[in-house]
C-alpha positions as protocol buffer text, in pm:
chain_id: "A"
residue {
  index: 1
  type: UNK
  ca { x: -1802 y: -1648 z: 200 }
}
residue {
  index: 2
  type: UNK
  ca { x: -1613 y: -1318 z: 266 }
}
residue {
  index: 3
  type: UNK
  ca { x: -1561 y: -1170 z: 590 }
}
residue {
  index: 4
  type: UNK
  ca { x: -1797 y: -945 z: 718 }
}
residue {
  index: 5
  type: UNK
  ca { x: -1625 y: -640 z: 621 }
}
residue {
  index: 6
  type: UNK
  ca { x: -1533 y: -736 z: 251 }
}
residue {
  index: 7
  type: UNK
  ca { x: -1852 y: -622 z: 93 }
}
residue {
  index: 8
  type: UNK
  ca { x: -2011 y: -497 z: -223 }
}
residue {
  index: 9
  type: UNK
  ca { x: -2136 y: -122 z: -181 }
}
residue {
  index: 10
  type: UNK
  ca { x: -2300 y: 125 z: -386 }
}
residue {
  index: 11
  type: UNK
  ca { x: -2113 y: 437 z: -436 }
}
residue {
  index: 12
  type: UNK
  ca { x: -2279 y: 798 z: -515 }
}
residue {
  index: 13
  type: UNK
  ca { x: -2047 y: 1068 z: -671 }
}
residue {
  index: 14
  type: UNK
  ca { x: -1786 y: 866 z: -515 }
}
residue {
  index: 15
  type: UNK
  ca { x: -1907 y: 880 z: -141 }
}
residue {
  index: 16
  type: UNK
  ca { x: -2068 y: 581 z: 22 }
}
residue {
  index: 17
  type: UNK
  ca { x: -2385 y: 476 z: 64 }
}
residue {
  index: 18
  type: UNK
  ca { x: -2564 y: 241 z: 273 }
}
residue {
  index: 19
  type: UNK
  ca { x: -2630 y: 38 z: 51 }
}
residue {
  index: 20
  type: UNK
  ca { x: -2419 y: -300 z: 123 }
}
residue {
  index: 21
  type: UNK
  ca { x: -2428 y: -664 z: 8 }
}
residue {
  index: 22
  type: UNK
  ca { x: -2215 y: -1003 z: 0 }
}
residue {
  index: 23
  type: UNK
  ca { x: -2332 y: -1041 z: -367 }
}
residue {
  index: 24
  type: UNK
  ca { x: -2345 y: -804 z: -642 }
}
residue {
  index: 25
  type: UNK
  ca { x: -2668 y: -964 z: -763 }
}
residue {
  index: 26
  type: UNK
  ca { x: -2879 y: -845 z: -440 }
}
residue {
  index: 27
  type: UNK
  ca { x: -2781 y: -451 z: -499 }
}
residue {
  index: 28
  type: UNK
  ca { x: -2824 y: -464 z: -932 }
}
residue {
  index: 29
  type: UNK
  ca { x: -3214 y: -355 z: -866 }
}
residue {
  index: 30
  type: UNK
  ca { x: -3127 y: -71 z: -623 }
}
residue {
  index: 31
  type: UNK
  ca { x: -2876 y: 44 z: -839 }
}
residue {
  index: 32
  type: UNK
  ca { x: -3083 y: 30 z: -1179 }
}
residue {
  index: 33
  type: UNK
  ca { x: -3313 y: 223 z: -937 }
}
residue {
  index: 34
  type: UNK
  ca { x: -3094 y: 493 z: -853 }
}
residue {
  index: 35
  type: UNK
  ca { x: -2933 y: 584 z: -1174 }
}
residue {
  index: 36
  type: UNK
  ca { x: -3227 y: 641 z: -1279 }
}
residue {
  index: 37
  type: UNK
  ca { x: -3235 y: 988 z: -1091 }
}
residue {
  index: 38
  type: UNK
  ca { x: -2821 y: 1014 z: -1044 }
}
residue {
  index: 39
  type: UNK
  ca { x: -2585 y: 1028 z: -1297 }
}
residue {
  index: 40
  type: UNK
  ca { x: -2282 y: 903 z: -1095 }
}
residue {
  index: 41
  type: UNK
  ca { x: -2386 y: 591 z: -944 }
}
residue {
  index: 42
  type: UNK
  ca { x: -2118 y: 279 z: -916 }
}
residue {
  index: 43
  type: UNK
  ca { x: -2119 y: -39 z: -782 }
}
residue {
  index: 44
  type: UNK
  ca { x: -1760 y: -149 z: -607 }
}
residue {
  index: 45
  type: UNK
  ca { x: -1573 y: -409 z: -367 }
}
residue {
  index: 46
  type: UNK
  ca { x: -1505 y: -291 z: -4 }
}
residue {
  index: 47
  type: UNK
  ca { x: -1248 y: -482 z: 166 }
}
residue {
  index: 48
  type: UNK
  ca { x: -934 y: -378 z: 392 }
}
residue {
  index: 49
  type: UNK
  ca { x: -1039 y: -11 z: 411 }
}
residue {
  index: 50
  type: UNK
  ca { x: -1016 y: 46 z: 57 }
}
residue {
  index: 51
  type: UNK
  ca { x: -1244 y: 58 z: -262 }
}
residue {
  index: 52
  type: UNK
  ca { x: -1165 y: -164 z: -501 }
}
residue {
  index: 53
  type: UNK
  ca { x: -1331 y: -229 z: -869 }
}
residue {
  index: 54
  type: UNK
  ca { x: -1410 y: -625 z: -810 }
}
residue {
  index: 55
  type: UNK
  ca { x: -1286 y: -934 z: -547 }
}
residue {
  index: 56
  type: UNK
  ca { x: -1059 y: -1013 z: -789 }
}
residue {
  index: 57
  type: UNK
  ca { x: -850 y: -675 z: -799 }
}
residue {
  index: 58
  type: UNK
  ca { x: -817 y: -692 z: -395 }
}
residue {
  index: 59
  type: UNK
  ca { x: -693 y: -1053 z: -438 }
}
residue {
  index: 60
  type: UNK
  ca { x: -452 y: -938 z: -682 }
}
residue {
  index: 61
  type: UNK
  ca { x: -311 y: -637 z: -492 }
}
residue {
  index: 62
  type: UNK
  ca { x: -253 y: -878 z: -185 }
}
residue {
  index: 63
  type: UNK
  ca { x: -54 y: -1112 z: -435 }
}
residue {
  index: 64
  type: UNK
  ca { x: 197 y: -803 z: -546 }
}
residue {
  index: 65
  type: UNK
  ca { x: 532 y: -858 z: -333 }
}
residue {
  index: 66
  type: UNK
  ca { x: 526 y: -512 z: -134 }
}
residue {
  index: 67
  type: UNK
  ca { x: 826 y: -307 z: -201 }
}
residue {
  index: 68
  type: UNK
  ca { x: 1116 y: -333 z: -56 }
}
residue {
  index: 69
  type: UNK
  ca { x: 1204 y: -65 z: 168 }
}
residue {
  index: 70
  type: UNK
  ca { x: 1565 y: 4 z: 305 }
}
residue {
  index: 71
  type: UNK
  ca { x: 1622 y: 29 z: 668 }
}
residue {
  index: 72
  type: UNK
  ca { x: 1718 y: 366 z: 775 }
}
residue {
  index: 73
  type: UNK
  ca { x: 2066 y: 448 z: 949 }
}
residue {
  index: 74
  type: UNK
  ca { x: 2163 y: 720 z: 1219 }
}
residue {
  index: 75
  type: UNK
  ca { x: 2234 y: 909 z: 940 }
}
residue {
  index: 76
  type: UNK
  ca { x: 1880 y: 942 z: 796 }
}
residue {
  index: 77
  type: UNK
  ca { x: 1793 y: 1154 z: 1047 }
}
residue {
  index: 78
  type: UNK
  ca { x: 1809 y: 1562 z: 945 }
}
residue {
  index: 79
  type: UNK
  ca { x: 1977 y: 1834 z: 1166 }
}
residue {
  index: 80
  type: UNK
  ca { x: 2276 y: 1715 z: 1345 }
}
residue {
  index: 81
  type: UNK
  ca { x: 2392 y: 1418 z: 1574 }
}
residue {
  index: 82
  type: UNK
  ca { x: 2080 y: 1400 z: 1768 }
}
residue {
  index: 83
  type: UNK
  ca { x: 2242 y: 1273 z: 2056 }
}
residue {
  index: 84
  type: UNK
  ca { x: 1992 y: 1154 z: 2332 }
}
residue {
  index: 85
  type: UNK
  ca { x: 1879 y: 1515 z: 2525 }
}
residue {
  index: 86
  type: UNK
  ca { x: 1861 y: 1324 z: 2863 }
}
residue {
  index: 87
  type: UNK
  ca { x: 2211 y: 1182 z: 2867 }
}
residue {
  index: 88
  type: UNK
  ca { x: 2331 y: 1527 z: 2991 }
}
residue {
  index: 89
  type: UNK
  ca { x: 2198 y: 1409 z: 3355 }
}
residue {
  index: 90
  type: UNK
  ca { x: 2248 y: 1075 z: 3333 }
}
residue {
  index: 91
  type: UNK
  ca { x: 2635 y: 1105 z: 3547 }
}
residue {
  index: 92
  type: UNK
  ca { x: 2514 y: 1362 z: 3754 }
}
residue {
  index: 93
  type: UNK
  ca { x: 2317 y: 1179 z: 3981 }
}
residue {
  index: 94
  type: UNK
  ca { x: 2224 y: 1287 z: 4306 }
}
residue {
  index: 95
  type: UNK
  ca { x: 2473 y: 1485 z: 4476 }
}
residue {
  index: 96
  type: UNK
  ca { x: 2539 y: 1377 z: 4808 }
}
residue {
  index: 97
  type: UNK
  ca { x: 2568 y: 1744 z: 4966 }
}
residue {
  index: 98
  type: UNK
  ca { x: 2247 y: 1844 z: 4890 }
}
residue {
  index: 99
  type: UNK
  ca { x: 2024 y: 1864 z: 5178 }
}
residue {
  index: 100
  type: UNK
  ca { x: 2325 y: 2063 z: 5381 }
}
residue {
  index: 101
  type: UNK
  ca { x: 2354 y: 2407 z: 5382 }
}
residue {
  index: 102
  type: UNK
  ca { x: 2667 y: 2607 z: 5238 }
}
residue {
  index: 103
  type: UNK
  ca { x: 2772 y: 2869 z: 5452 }
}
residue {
  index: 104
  type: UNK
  ca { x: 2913 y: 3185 z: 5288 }
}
C-alpha cells in the first residue's frame, strides 16, 4: 500500500483536480466521464511533490544515482576575498577609557 501522499490523480489541462485514488481502477469511470466534455484530461502518479506518468517511473527515478556535485571552494564565490565584514571589530573591544571624559 503506498503512503498516503503517493496517489493516482486526475489531471485537467495539466492542473489538478480533486479527483484522487490509491488505484487507478477507482478513477477510470470519472475519467471516461470527463473526457467526455474535456479534451485534455490525464490520469497520473503523485508522489514526492511531483507528477509522474506511473509508480513505476517514480521508482525508477529514485533508483538513478543522483549526480555528483563538486564541493565548492573559497574561490567559488564572485567579487573579491569576502573576508568576514565583522572581523573589523573583533580586536577592538571595549576600550577601557570610555566612560571618562577627555578634557580639551
Amino acid at each position: 500500500m503506498p503512503p498516503r501522499y503517493a496517489f493516482w490523480t486526475i489531471l485537467i489541462d495539466h492542473k489538478p483536480t480533486a479527483f484522487r485514488a490509491r488505484d487507478a481502477s477507482d478513477l477510470l469511470p470519472t475519467l471516461a466521464q470527463l473526457r467526455r466534455t474535456n479534451n485534455d484530461v490525464v490520469l497520473k502518479w503523485f508522489a514526492r511533490g511531483r507528477v509522474w506518468d506511473s509508480p513505476e517511473q517514480e521508482r525508477e527515478a529514485q533508483r538513478k544515482p543522483k549526480p555528483v556535485i563538486g564541493r565548492r571552494t573559497r574561490e567559488w564565490r564572485p567579487g573579491g576575498t569576502h573576508k568576514d565584514p565583522r572581523a573589523r571589530f573583533a580586536g577592538a573591544g571595549r576600550r577601557k577609557d570610555r566612560g571618562v571624559k577627555r578634557s580639551k
